[in-house]
C-alpha positions, 0 to 999 in steps of 0.5 A: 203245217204238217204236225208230227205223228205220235209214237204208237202206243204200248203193245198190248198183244201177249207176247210169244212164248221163249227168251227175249235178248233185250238191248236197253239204254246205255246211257239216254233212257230214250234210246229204249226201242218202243218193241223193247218196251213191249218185251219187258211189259209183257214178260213173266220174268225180267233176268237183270245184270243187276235189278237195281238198274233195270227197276231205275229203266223200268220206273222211268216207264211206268213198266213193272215186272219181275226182277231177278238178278242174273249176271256171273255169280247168279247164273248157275244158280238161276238158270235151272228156274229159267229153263223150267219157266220156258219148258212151260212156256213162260216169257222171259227178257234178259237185259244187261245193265246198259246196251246188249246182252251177251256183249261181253256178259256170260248170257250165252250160256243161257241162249245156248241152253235154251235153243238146245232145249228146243225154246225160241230166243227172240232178238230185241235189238237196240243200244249198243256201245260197240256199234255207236263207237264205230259210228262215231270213229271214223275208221274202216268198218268193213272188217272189225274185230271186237276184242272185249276188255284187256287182261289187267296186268300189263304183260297179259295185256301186250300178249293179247294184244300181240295176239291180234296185232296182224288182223286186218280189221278196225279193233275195238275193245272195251276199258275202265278208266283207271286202266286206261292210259297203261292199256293205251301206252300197251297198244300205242308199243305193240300196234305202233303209230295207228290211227286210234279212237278213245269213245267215253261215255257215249250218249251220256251228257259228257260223251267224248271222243278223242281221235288220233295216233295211239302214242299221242292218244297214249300221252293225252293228259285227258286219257289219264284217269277218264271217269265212265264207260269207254270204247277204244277203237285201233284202225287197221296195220297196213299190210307190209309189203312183199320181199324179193323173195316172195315176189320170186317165188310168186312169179316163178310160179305164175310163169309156169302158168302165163306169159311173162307179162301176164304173170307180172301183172297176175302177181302185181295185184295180188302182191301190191307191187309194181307190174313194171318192176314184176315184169322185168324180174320175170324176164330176168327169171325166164332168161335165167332158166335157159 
């Protein structure tokens, strides 16, 4: 009977000096990578969303280290510290409070101030509360576009949603519970009746994901006020189909090109229109300029 092998054990080669961008759990604290392990035992400095919640992670594997709290209202503050710690070839993790950094936190600035320094930014890849809905969504994941969190008031959230309603891509965005149902209401009236995912609590003991249209999503008593973190996922709008009018000039063009049933079938793959009906109003077009 074969016994399953054992997790290597921590690391104990230094670590490299520079910025290491730490994934940690966003919710089972067994989602932690072993190599994300190896960063935090063996950084100079931990910069945390807030300390609190990286120490409760940090406990509960026996890892100490450094703290220092690092999020919207610190980071000017701390950032010239961090700067100086790299230039001397310090080794400092940047974790958020649950999933990756820079996803929908300002630690970009810092990145970006540290490659522009000359410093080596190292990705420590891992949880993700974006990639696990689209994981579990079940819808198009060839083109995505995440939007991050809605505006709060609800003429600000139609407009940004306006904003993206023709990309042709799954949308994802993230929201808090008590906004919720208003944000769902706002995009079930710009993006109309697609297909829509509501990802709660992922990876958490009360992880729930609720799929259909955004009205009956819209209009779910359990969407209402949900408690926890939340992924809501928009499918892709279906293209709408080309006017006569833009079928004509698409032909009239073509035909200056091809033969008439050349251009029909040139203008029928790029339009998603009928070759046959193409190819008759291209006839039509031909005879018209005698």
């Amino acid at each position: 009977m074969a016994h399953p092998v054992p997790p290597p054990p921590l690391s104990d080669a230094p670590l490299a000096p520079g910025l290491y961008v730490v994934a940690t759990p966003i919710g089972n604290l067994r989602d932690i990578t072993l190599r994300a392990l190896d960063v935090l035992k063996g950084a100079d400095l931990i910069l945390a969303e807030d300390t609190r919640v990286s120490g409760k992670l940090l406990a509960a594997y026996g890892v100490s280290g450094k703290l220092e709290r690092y999020d919207e209202h610190a980071a000017e503050r701390v950032r010239p510290k961090v700067m100086a710690a790299l230039a001397e070839g310090g080794r400092v993790a940047l974790v958020s409070d649950a999933g990756t950094p820079l996803v929908s936190d300002p630690g970009y600035r810092l990145v970006r101030e540290a490659v522009e320094a000359g410093a080596r930014v190292y990705p420590i890849p891992g949880a993700s509360a974006l990639l696990a809905g689209l994981s579990v969504a079940g819808l198009p994941t060839d083109r995505v576009l995440f939007a991050g969190f809605p505006p709060p008031k609800s003429a600000a959230r139609r407009s940004f949603f306006e904003e993206v309603a023709g990309v042709r891509a799954t949308l994802v965005f993230f929201e808090g519970g008590s906004r919720l149902a208003a944000s769902l209401a706002d995009m079930a009236q710009v993006f109309g009746p697609r297909e829509a995912v509501v990802a709660r609590e992922l990876t958490k003991l009360y992880e729930t994901v609720i799929r259909g249209p955004l009205p009956n999503l819209a209009a779910d008593p359990a969407l209402q006020a949900p408690k926890g973190e939340i992924v809501v996922l928009v499918g892709p709008g279906r293209e709408a189909a080309a006017t006569a009018d833009e079928a004509d000039r698409a032909l009239a063009e073509a035909l200056t090109r091809l033969k008439p049933g050349d251009a029909a079938a040139e203008v029928a793959k790029a339009l998603g229109l009928n070759r046959r009906d193409l190819y008759r109003r291209a006839m039509a077009l031909k005879e018209a300029e005698r």
